[in-house]
C-alpha positions as CSV (number, residue, x, y, z in Angstrom):
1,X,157.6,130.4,137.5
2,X,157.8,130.6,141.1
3,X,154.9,127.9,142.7
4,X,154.9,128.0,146.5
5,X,151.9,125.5,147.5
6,X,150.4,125.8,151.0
7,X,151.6,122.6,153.3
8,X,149.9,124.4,156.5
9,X,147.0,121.6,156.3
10,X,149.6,118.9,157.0
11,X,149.1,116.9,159.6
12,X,151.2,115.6,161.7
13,X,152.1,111.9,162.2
14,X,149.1,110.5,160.2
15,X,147.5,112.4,157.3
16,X,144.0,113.0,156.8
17,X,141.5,113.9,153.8
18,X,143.0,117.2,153.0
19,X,146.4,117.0,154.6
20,X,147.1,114.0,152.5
21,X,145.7,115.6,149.2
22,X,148.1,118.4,149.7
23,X,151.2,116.2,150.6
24,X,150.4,113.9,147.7
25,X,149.8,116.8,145.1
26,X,153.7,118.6,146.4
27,X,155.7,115.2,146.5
28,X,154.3,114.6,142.7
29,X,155.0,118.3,142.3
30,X,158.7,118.0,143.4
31,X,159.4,114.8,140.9
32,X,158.1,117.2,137.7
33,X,160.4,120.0,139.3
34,X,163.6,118.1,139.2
35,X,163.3,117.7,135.3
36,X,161.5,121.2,134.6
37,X,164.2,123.7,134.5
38,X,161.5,126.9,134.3
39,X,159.9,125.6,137.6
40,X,161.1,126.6,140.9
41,X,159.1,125.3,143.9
42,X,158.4,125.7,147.8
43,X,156.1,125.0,150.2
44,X,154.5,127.4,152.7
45,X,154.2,126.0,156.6
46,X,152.9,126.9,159.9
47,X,155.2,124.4,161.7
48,X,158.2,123.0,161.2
49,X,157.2,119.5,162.2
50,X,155.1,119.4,159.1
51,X,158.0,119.1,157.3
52,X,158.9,115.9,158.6
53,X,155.7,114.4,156.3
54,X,156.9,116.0,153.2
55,X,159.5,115.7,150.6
56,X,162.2,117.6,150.9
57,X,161.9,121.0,148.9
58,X,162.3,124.6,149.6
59,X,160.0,126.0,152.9
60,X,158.7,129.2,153.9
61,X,157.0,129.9,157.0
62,X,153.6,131.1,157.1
63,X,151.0,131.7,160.2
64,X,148.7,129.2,161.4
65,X,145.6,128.6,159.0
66,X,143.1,128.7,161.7
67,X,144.5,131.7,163.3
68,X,143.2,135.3,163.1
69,X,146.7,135.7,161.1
70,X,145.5,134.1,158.3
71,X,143.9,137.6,157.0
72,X,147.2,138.7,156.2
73,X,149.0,135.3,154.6
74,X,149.3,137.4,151.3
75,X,151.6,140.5,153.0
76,X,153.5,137.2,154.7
77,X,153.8,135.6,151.4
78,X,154.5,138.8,149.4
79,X,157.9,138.8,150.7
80,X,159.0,135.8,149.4
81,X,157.6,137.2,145.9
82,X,156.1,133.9,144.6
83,X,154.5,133.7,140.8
84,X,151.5,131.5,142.2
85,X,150.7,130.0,145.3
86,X,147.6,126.9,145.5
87,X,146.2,125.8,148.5
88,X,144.2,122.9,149.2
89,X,141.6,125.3,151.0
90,X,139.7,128.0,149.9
91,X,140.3,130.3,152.9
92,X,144.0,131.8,152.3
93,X,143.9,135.5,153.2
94,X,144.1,137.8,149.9
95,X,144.0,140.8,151.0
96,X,147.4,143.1,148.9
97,X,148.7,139.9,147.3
98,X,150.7,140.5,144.7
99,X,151.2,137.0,143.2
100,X,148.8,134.6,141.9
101,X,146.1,132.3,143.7
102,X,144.7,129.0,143.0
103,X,142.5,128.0,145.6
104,X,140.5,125.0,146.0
105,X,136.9,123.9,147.1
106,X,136.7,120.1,147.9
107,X,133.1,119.3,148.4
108,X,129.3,120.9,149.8
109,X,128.9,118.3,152.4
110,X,128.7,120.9,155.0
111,X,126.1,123.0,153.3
112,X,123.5,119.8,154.0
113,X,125.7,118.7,157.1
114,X,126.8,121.8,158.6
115,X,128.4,120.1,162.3
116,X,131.9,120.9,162.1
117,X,135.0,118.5,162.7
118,X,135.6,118.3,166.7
119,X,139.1,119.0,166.3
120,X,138.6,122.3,165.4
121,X,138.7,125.7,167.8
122,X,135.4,126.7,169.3
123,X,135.9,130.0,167.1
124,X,136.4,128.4,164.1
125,X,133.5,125.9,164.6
126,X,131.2,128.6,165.2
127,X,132.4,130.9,162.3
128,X,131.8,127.1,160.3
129,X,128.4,127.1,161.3
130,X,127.4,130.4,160.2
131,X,129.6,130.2,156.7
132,X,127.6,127.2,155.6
133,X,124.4,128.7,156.2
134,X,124.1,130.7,153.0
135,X,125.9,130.2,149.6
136,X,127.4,134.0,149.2
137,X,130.5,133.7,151.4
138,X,132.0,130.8,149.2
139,X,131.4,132.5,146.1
140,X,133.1,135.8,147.7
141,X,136.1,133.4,148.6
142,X,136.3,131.5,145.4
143,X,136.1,134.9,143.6
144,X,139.3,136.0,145.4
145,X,141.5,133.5,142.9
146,X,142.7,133.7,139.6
147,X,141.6,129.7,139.2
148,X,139.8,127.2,141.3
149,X,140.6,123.7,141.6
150,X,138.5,120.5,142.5
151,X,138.8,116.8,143.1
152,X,136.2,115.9,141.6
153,X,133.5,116.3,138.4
154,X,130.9,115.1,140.7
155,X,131.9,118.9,142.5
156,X,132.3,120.9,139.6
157,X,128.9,120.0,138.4
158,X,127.3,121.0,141.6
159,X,129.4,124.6,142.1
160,X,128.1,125.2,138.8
161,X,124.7,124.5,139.9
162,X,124.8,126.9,142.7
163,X,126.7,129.7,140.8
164,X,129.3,128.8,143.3
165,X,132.3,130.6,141.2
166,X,132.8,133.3,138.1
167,X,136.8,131.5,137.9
168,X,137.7,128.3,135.9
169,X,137.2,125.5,137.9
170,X,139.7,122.9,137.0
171,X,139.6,118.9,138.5
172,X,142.7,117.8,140.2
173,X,141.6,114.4,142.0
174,X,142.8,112.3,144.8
175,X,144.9,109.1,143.4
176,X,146.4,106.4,145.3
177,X,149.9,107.0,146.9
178,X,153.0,106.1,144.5
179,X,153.5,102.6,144.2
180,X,150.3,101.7,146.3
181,X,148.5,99.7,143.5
182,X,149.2,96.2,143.1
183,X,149.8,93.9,140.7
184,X,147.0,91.9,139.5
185,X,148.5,88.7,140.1
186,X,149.4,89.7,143.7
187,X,146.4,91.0,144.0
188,X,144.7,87.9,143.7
189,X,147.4,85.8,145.6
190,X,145.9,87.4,148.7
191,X,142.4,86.7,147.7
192,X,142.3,82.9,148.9
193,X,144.2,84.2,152.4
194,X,141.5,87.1,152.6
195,X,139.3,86.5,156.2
196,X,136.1,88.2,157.5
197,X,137.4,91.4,158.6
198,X,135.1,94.4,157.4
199,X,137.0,97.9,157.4
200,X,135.8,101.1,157.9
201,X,138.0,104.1,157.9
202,X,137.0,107.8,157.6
203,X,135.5,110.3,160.5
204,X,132.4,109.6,162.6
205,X,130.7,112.7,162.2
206,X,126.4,112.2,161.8
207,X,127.1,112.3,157.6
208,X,129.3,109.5,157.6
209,X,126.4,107.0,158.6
210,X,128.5,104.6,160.9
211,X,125.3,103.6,162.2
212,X,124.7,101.7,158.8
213,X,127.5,99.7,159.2
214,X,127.0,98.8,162.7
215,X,123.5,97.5,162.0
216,X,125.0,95.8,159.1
217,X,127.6,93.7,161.2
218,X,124.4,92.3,163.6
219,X,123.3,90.5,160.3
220,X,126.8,89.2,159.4
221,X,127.7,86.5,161.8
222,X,131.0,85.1,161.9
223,X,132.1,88.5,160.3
224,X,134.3,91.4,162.7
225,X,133.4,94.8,162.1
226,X,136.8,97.1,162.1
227,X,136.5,100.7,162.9
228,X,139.8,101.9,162.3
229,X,139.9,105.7,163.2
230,X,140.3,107.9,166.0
231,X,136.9,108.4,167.9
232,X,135.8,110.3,170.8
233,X,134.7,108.5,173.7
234,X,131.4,109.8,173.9
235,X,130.8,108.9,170.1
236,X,132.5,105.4,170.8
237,X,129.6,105.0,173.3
238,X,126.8,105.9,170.8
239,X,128.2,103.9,168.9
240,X,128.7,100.9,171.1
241,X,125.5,101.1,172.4
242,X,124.0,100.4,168.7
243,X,125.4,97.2,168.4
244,X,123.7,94.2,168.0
245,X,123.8,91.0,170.6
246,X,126.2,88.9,168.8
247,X,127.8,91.5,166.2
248,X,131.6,91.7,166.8
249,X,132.7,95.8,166.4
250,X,136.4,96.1,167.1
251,X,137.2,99.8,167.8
252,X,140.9,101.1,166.6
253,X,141.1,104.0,167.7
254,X,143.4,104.9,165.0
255,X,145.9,103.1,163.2
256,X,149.1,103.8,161.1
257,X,150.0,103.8,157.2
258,X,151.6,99.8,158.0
259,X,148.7,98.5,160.3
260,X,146.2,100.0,157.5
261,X,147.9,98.2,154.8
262,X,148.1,95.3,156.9
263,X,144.1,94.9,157.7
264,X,143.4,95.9,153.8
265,X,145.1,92.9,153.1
266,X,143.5,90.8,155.0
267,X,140.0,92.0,154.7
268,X,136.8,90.7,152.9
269,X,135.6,94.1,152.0
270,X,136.0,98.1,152.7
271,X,132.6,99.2,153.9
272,X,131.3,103.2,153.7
273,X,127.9,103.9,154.2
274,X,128.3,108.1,153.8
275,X,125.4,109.9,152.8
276,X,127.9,112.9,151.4
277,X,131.1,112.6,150.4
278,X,134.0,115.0,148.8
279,X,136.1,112.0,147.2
280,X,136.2,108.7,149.1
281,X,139.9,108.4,149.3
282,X,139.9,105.4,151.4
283,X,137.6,103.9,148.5
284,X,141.0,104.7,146.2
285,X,143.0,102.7,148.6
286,X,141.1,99.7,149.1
287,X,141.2,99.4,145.9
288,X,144.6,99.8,145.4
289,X,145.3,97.0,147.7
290,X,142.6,94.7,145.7
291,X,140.1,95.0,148.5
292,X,136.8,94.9,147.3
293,X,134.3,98.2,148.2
294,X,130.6,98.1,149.0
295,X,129.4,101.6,149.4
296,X,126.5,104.1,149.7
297,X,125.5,104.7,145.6
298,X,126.4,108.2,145.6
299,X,127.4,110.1,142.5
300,X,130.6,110.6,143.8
301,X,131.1,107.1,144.6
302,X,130.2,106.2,141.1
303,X,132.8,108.3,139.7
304,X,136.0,107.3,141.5
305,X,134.9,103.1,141.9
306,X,132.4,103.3,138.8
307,X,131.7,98.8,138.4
308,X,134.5,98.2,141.0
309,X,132.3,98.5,143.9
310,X,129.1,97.0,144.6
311,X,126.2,99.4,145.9
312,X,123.7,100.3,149.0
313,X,121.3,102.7,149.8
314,X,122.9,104.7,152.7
315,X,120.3,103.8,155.2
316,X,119.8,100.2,153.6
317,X,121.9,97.5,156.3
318,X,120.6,94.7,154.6
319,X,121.8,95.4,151.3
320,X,125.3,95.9,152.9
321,X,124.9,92.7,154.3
322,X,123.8,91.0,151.7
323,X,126.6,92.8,149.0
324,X,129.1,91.4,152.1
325,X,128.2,87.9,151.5
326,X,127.6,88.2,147.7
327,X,131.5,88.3,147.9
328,X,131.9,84.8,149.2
329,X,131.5,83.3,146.0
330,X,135.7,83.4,145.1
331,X,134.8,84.4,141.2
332,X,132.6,87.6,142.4
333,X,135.7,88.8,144.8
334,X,138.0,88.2,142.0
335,X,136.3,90.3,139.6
336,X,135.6,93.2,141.9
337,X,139.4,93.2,143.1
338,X,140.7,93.5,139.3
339,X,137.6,95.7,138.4
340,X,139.4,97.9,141.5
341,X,143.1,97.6,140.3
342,X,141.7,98.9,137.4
343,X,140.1,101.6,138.8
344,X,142.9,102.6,141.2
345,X,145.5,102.8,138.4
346,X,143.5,105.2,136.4
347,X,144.7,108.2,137.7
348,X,147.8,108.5,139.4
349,X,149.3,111.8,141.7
350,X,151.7,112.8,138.9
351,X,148.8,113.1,136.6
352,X,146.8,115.5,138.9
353,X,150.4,117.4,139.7
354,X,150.5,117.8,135.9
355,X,147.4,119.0,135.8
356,X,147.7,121.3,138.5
357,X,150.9,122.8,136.7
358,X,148.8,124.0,133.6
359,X,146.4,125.4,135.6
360,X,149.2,127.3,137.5
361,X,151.1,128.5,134.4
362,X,147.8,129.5,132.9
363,X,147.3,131.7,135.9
364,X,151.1,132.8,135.5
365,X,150.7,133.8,131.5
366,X,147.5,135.8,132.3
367,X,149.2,137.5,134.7
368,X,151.9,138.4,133.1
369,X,150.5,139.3,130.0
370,X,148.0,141.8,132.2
371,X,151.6,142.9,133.3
């Protein structure tokens, strides 16, 4: 079986949500390669700099995701005759493909928050607009495949609910990166060495809540507030302009894979007040590192920290506060950062590679057997 996965959502020099997902799912994808002899794989990019934050397998170049192009992706990809090809998105032109699709839907955030990432061209952020305004579009994407993937049950569940699909809808999750989880014993080394830096990483757009958090540090004194992604200036404003006399909010900016390791080892907690969310990946990684989580109490949440975390009502800065301080008392923090090892180790990127695999030779065997 030929497997060519799309790479064109990588990004470059520091991964996000889905650039990560994808990265993580080929690299785990390229270790079960080298000892399956039947399973030949490659990886479709738009630029060749992408390549420098993946492993080294096979490449093909492909047009721009978020390009007009992107309608004809399968007549590019035809050419290189693949079996199956997965992306991490579900918006890979179809049209005359002659190979099989796997395509996959993350989350619905955008159906109840439909303000698009900033990044993004003004075309595309209009076209976003009007896509999440009614359900028929996704279903007319996701019908395109031959499979459907997810990270989560929490999603599955809710495409069911809105009819989202007539494919199998499989659950690949996130996981931690390879090696990322630590042993409980160091772990717990760094507990007594832990200080009063709160973390947030993710996005700033309206869903995420950052509001919550900055009200939450204005109750915490003594305590720093770390925002550690990049942020417009005009949101950095907003922001700055919320925070209470006294409250100290450090603003990042961004920081890299070593100075995010660094602060999650040093930090009290991980803080995420989202009212949505698709998976919660720096929830993963937190607890990797034996950081302890307080977040919104979201389903999703539920499902990837279950008792690892402790809980808030999104909107709710006193709980926050007060599940902040609860972690002062050294056996509480103890508990939550095994309870998170725990958690972190359940499921690993190998695991959802696997799974991804039986998914695309399932695709692969129907197809052949149509044949």
């Amino acid at each position: 079986m030929r497997l060519l996965m799309d790479a064109r959502y990588t990004r470059i020099g520091r991964h996000d949500g889905i650039s990560r997902y994808g990265a993580g799912l080929i690299e785990a994808m390229a270790g079960l390669a080298g000892s399956t002899p039947d399973l030949e794989l490659a990886v479709l990019v738009s630029d060749p700099r992408q390549l420098g934050m993946l492993p080294e397998v096979p490449h093909v170049r492909g047009p721009s995701p978020v390009s007009a192009s992107e309608a004809a992706t399968a007549l590019v990809l035809n050419r290189y005759a693949p079996d199956v090809v997965f992306s991490p998105m579900q918006t890979m032109g179809s049209a005359g493909r002659r190979h099989g699709l796997i395509l996959t839907l993350h989350d619905l955030i955008y159906y109840d928050h439909p303000t698009p990432p900033g990044d993004l061209p003004a075309a595309v952020r209009a076209g976003w607009r009007a896509y999440h305004r009614a359900w028929w579009p996704q279903r007319v994407l996701l019908d395109r495949a031959d499979a459907v993937v997810t990270v989560s049950r929490t999603t599955r569940e809710l495409m069911a609910a809105h009819r989202l699909t007539r494919r199998p809808v499989h659950v690949v999750p996130n996981a931690a990166p390879p090696g990322a989880v630590l042993p409980p014993e160091q772990a717990l080394a760094r507990l007594p060495r832990r200080g009063r830096l709160l973390l947030y990483m993710g996005s700033f757009l309206p869903y995420k809540n950052v509001e919550t958090l900055v009200r939450a540090a204005g109750r915490l004194p003594g305590y720093e507030l770390h925002l550690l992604s990049r942020i417009s200036p005009a949101r950095r404003a907003q922001l700055e302009a919320l925070v209470p006399a006294g409250a100290r909010v450090v603003f990042h900016d961004g920081v890299d894979d070593t100075e995010y390791a660094a602060l999650l080892g040093r930090a009290a907690a991980l803080l995420t007040a989202s009212r949505a969310e698709g998976y919660g990946l720096p929830v993963v990684e937190a607890m990797a590192a034996g950081t302890p989580v307080v977040c919104s109490d979201l389903p999703i949440f539920r499902e990837v920290a279950g008792e690892a975390a402790a809980y808030a009502a999104p909107d709710d800065d006193a709980c926050f506060a007060a599940a902040v301080r609860a972690l002062e008392d050294p056996a509480r923090a103890r508990a939550q950062a095994l309870a998170g090892l725990e958690r972190a180790r359940a499921w690993s990127w190998a695991d959802s590679a696997r799974e991804l695999l039986a998914v695309a030779r399932g695709v692969h065997e129907r197809r052949s057997t149509r044949r």
